[in-house]
C-alpha positions as CSV (number, residue, x, y, z in Angstrom):
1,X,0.0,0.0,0.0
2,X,1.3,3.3,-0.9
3,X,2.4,5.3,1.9
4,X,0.0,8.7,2.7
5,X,1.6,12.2,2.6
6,X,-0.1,15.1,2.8
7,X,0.7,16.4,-0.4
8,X,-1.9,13.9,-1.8
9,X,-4.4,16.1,-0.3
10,X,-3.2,18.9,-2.4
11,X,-3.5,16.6,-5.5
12,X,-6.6,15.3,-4.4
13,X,-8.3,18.8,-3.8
14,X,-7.2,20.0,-7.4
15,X,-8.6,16.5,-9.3
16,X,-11.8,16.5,-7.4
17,X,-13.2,20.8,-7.7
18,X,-15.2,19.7,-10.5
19,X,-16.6,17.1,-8.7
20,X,-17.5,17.6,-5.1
21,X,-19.4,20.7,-3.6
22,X,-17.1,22.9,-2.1
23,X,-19.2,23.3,1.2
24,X,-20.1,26.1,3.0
25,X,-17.7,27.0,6.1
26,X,-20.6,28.7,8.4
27,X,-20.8,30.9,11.2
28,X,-23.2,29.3,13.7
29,X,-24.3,32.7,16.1
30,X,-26.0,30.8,19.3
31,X,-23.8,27.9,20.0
32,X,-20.6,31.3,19.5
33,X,-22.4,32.7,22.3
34,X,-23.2,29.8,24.4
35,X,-19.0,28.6,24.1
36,X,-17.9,32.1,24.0
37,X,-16.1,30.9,20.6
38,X,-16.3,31.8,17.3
39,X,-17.9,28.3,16.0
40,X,-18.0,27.5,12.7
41,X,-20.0,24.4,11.0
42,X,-18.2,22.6,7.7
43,X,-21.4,21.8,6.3
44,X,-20.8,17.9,4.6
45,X,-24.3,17.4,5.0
46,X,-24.8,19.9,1.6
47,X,-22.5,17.6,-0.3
48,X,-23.7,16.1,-3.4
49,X,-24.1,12.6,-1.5
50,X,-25.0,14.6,1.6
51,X,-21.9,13.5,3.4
52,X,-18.4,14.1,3.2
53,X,-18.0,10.2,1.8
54,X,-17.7,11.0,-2.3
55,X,-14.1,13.1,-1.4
56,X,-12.1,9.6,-0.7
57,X,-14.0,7.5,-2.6
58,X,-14.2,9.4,-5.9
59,X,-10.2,10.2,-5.2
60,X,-9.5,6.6,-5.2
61,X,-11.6,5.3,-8.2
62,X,-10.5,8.1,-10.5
63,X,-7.3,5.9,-9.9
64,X,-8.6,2.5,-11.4
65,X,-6.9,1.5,-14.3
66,X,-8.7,0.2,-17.4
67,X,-8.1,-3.5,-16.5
68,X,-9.6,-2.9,-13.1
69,X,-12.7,-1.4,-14.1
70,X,-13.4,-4.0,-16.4
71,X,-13.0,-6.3,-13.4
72,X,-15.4,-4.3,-11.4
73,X,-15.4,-2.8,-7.9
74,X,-16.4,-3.9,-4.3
75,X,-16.9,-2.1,-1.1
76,X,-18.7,-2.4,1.9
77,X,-20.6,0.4,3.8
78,X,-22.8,1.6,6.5
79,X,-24.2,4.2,4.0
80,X,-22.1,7.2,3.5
81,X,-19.0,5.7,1.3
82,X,-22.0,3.5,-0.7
83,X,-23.3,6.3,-1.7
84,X,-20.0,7.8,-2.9
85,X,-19.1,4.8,-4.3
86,X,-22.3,5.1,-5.9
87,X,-21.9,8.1,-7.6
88,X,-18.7,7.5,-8.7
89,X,-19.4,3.8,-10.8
90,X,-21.8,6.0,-12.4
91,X,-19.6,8.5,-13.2
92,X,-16.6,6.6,-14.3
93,X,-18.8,4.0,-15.9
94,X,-17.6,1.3,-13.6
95,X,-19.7,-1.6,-12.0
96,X,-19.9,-2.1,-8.7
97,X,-21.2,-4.2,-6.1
98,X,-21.9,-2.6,-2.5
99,X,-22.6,-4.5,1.2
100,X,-24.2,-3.0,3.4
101,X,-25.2,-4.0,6.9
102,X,-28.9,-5.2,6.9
103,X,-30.0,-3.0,9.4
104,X,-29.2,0.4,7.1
105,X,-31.8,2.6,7.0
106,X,-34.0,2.4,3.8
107,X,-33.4,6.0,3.4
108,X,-29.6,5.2,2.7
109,X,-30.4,2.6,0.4
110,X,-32.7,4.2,-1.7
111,X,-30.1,6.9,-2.4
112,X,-27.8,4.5,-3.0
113,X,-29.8,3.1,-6.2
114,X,-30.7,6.5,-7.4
115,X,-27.4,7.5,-7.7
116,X,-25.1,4.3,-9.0
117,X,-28.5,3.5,-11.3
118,X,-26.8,0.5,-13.3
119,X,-23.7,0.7,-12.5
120,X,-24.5,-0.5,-8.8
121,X,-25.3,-3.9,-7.2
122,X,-26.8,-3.7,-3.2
123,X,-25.7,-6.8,-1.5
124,X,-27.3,-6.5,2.4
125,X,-25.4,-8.3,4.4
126,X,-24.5,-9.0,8.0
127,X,-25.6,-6.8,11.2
128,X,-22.8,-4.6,11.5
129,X,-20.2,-2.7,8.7
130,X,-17.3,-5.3,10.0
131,X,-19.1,-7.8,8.9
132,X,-20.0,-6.3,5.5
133,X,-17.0,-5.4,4.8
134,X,-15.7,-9.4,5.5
135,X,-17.5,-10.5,3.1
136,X,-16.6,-7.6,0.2
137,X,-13.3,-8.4,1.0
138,X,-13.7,-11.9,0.8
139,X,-15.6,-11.3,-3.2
140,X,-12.8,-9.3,-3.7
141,X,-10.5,-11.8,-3.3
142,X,-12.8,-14.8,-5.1
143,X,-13.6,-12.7,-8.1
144,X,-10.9,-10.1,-8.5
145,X,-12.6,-7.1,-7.5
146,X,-11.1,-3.8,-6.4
147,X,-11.9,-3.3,-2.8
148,X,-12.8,0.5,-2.4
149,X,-12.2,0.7,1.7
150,X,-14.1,3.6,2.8
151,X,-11.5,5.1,5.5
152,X,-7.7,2.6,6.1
153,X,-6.7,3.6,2.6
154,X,-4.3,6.5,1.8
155,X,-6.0,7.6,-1.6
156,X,-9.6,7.7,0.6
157,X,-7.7,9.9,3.1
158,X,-6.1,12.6,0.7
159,X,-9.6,12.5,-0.6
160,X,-11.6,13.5,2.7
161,X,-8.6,15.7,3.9
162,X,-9.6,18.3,1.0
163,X,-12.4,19.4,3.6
164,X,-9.2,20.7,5.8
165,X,-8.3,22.1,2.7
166,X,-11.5,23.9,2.0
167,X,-11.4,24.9,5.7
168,X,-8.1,26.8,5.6
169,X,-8.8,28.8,2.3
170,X,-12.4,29.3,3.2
171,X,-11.0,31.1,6.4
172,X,-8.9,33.0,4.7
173,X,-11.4,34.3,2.3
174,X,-13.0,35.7,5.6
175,X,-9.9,37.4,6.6
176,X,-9.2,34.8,9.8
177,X,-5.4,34.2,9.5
178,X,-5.9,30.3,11.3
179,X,-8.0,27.8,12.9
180,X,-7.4,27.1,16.5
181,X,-9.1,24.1,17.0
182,X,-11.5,21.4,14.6
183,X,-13.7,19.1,15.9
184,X,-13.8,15.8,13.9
185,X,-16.1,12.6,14.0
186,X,-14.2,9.2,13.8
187,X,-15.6,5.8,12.8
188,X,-12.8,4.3,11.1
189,X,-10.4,7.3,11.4
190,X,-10.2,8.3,7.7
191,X,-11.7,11.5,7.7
192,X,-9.2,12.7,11.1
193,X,-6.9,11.4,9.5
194,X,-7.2,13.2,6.4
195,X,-8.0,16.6,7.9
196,X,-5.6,16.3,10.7
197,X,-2.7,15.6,9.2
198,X,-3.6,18.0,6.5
199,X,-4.0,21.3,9.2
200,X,-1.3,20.1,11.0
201,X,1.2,20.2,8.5
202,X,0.1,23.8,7.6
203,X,-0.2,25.0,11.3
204,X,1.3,22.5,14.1
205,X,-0.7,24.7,16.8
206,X,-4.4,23.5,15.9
207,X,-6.0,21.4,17.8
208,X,-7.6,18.4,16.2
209,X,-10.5,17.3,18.6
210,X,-11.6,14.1,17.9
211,X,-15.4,12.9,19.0
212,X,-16.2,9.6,18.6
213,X,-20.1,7.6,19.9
214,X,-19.7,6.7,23.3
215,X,-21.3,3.1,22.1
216,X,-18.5,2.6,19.8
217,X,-15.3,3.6,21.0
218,X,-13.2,1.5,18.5
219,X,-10.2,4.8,18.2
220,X,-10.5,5.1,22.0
221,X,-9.5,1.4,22.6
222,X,-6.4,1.4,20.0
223,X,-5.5,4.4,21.3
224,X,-5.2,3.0,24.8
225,X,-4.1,-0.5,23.8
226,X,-1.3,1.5,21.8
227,X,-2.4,-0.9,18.9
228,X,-5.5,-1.8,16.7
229,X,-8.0,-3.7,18.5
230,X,-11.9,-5.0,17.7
231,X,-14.4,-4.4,20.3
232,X,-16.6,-7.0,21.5
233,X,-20.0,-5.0,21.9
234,X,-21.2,-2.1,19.5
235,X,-24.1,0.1,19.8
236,X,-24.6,0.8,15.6
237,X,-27.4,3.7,16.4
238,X,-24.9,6.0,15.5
239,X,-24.6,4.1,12.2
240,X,-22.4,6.0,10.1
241,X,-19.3,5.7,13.0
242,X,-20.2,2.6,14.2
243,X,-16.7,0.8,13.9
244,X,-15.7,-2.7,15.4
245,X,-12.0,-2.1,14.3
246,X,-10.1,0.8,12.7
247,X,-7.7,0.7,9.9
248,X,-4.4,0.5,10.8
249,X,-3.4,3.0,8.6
250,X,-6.0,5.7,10.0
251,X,-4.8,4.3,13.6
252,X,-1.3,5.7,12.9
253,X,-2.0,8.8,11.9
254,X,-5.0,9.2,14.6
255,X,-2.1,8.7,17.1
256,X,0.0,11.5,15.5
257,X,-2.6,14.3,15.0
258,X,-5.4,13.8,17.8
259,X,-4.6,16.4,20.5
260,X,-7.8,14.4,22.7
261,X,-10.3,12.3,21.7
262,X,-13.9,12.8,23.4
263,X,-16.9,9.9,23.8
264,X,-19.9,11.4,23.0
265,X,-23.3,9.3,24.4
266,X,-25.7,8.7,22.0
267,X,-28.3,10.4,23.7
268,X,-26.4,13.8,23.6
269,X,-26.1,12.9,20.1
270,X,-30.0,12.9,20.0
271,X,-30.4,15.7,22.0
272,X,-28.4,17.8,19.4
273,X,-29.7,16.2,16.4
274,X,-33.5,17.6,17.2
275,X,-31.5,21.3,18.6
276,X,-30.4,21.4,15.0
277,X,-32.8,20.3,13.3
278,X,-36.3,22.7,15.4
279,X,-33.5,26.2,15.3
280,X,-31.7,25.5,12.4
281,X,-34.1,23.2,10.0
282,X,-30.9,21.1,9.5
283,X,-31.4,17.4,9.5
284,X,-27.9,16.1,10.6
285,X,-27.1,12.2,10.9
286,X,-26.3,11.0,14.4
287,X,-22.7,10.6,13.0
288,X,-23.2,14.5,11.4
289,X,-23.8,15.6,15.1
290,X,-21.3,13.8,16.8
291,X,-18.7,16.8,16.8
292,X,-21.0,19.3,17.8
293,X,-22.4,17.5,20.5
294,X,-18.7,17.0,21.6
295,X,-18.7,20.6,22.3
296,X,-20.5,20.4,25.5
297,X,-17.5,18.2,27.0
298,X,-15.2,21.5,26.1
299,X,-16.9,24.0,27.7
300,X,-14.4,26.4,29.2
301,X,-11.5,25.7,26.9
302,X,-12.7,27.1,24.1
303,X,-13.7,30.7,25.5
304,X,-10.3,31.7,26.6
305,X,-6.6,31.6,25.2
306,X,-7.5,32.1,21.5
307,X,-4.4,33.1,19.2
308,X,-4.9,35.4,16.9
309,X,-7.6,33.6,14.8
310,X,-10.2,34.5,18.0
311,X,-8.4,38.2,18.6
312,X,-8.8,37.6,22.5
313,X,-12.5,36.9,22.3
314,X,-12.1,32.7,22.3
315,X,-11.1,30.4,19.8
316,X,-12.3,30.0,16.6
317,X,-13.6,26.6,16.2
318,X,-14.6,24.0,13.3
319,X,-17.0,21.1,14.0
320,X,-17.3,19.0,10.7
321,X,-20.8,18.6,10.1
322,X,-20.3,14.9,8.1
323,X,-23.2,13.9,6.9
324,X,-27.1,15.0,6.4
325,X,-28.6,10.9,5.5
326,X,-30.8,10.3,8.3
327,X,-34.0,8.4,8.1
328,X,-37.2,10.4,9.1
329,X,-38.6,7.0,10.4
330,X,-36.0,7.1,13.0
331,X,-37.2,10.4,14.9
332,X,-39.2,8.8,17.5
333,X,-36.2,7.0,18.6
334,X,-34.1,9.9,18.2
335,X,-36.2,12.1,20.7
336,X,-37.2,9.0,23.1
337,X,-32.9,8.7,23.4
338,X,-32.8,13.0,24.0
339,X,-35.8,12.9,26.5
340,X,-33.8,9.8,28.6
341,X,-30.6,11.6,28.3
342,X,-31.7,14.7,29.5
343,X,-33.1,12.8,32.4
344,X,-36.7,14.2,31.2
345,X,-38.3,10.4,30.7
346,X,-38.1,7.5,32.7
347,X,-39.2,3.8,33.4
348,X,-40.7,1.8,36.2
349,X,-41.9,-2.0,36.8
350,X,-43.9,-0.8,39.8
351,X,-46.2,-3.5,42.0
352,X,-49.5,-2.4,41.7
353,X,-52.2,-3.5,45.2
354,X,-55.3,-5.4,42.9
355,X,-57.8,-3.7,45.0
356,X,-59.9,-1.0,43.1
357,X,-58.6,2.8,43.9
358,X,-54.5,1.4,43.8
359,X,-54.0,3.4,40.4
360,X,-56.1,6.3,41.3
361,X,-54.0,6.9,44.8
362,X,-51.0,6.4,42.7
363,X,-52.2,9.6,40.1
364,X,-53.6,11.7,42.6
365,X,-50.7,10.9,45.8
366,X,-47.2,10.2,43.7
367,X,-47.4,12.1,40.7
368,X,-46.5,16.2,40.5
369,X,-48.6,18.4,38.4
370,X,-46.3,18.5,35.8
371,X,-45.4,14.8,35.5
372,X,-47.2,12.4,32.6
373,X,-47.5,8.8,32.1
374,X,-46.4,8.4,28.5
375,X,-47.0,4.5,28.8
376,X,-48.8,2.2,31.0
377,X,-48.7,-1.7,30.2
378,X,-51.1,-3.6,32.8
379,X,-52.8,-6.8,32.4
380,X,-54.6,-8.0,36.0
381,X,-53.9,-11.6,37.0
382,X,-56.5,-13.3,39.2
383,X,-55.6,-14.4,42.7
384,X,-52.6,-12.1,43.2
385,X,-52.2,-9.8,45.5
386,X,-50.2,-7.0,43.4
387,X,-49.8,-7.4,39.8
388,X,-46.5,-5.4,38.0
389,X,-47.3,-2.5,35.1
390,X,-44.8,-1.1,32.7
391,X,-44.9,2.7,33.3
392,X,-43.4,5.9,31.4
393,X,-43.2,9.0,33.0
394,X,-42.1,12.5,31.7
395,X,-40.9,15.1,33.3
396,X,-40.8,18.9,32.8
397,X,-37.3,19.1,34.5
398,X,-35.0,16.6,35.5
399,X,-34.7,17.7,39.1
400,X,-38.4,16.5,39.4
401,X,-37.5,13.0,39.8
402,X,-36.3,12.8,43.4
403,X,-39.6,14.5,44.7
404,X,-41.4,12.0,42.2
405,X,-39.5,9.0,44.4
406,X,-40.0,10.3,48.0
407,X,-43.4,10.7,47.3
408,X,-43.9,7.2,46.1
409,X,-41.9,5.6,49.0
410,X,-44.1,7.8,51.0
411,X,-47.3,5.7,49.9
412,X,-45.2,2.3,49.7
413,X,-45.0,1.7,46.3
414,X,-42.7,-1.2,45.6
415,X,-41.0,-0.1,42.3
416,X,-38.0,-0.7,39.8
417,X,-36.6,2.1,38.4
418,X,-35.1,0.7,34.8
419,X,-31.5,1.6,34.1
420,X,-30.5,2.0,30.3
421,X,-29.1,-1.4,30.5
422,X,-32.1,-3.1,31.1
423,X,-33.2,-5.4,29.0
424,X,-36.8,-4.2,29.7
425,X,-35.9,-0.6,28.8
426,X,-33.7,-1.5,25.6
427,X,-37.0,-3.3,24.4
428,X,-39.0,-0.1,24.8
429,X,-36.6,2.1,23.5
């Protein structure tokens, strides 16, 4: 494998301005104010592909040769690179056949037809990306196909380091002389590895801020192991960085240019997907949130000891917005996650006395006038003394929970508060 240097972003950005959307670099007012930064989003989510995805793959496959596109491609994906693969078959009039993991939203899918058309296969396969991209790999090696990897190859990285690239002259079209700090989301590393070795080389001062889901912490491991490792549980809700094993490649340069890397939950992830979307009417993946709901965890550093990008008044800062491919089927979950992480909705299995007037002393004696049952399973068994019930509760602030408890010891209720690793509550959520 050829070895990545960053003046392949520099080739990369000049081969591909004719066919990726230089995205907008924008100033986002309220979350300035709320960090006391100048904040900045790198909207990826207005790329053609709606995701930063077709840099590094289209930068790769404009390499095939003429023997290789005869023999056809072969990637794997969780969405985002299929759909850059996508376009690019159809561009460079090259078939290809694409995995992806089962449980993909439709929504990805679909745009993956519409844009490789004929040039595209759809193979849906396995549960997960790793195991996708196992078996691409192994119909690569069966039939000959190119595998397109969508981050531990250094053709793929040049290619999504030419958003650093965009970054650094889009600044300087607006007069700011450097970037202190850039937030980045990792799945497999490629993109942080592209842009952070790309603004490192230009300024060794920035900070590259990685932010990766708390459910799949695949660059946090290797980073701590010292070495590549696969993790033995995944949480795939944030689909698009939902990683069992980084590249090796992206691992080393991870290691080089990360400054810290930061877990985001998935329920901050939530929480910031629906901010976005009800003040600013953009619909950002859960992956396309990650860095900005990575923010939170910097409070404090970012509104003092900015160099002269900030001019004293806090450090400018770039979150990558990566992607805009989330399914609108998937919203209910999406604000049922934000309401449990925000401590604003919680469940019991509470013991219900099968006399008549138990529920009704429950409604009028435990709950506060602000609290709702958003669910309540019950089914009444004959010759029992109590009988259990599923109940939801929301809250208008978090703080109301404790009063909610003391007043439902106060009336002996026997009750189970479900933690998020209940199997109960994973089955409602």
């Amino acid at each position: 494998m050829k070895q990545f240097d960053v003046k392949m972003v520099e080739e990369a950005r000049e081969h591909l301005r004719d066919v990726v959307k230089e995205t907008p670099l924008q100033l986002h007012k309220p979350l300035s104010e709320r960090y006391g930064a100048k904040i900045y989003l790198k909207r990826e989510d207005l790329q053609v592909v709606r995701s930063y995805k077709l840099r590094g793959a289209y930068n790769r496959m404009r390499l095939l040769t003429e023997a290789e596109k005869k023999r056809g491609i072969v990637c794997a994906s969780a969405g985002n690179h299929a759909q850059g693969v996508a376009f690019s078959c159809k561009a460079l009039k090259t078939q290809g056949v694409i995995y992806m993991p089962q449980n993909t939203p439709k929504q990805k899918i679909d745009r993956v037809r519409t844009l490789g058309g004929s040039y595209v296969t759809i193979e849906l396969y396995g549960d997960t990306f790793d195991e996708s991209f196992a078996e691409a790999q192994s119909v690569s090696k069966k039939k000959g196909m190119v595998l397109v990897h969508p981050f531990n190859d250094p053709y793929v990285i040049a290619g999504q380091g030419t958003v650093g690239a965009e970054i650094i002259e889009q600044l300087s079209a607006a007069g700011i002389e450097k970037v202190d700090t850039v937030v980045v989301p990792i799945g497999g590393g490629g993109l942080c590895a592209g842009i952070g070795s790309y603004l490192k080389s230009k300024n060794p001062s920035v900070k590259i801020i990685g932010a990766e889901p708390a459910g799949a912490p695949s660059m946090d491991k290797a980073l701590k192991a010292g070495k590549v490792v696969t993790l033995e549980k995944l949480d795939t809700f944030v689909d698009g960085a939902a990683v069992r094993t980084v590249g090796d490649l992206t691992f080393q340069l991870c290691k080089k240019v990360l400054d810290k890397l930061l877990l985001v939950p998935e329920g901050k992830v939530c929480e910031t997907m629906i901010s976005l979307y009800q003040r600013d009417g953009i619909v950002a993946e859960p992956a396309g949130a990650l860095s900005i709901a990575a923010l939170e965890q910097l409070k404090g550093e970012l509104s003092s000891g900015g160099g002269s990008a900030s001019g004293g008044k806090g450090k400018t800062v770039v979150c990558i917005l990566s992607g805009g491919n989330n399914d609108i089927s998937r919203y209910p979950e999406i604000i049922e996650r934000s309401l449990v992480h925000q401590g604003l909705k919680h469940y019991f299995i509470i013991n219900f006395s099968q006399r008549p007037g138990a529920l009704r002393r429950y409604l009028n004696e435990a709950l506060g006038p602000t609290d709702d049952i958003t669910l309540f399973e019950y089914t009444k068994k004959n010759n029992r003394e109590s009988g259990p019930a599923l109940v939801g509760i929301e809250l208008a602030k978090k703080e109301d929970l404790k009063p909610l408890l003391k007043r439902m010891d106060a009336i002996g209720m026997s009750y189970e508060l479900l933690k998020t690793d209940s199997p109960v509550f994973k089955f409602i959520i």
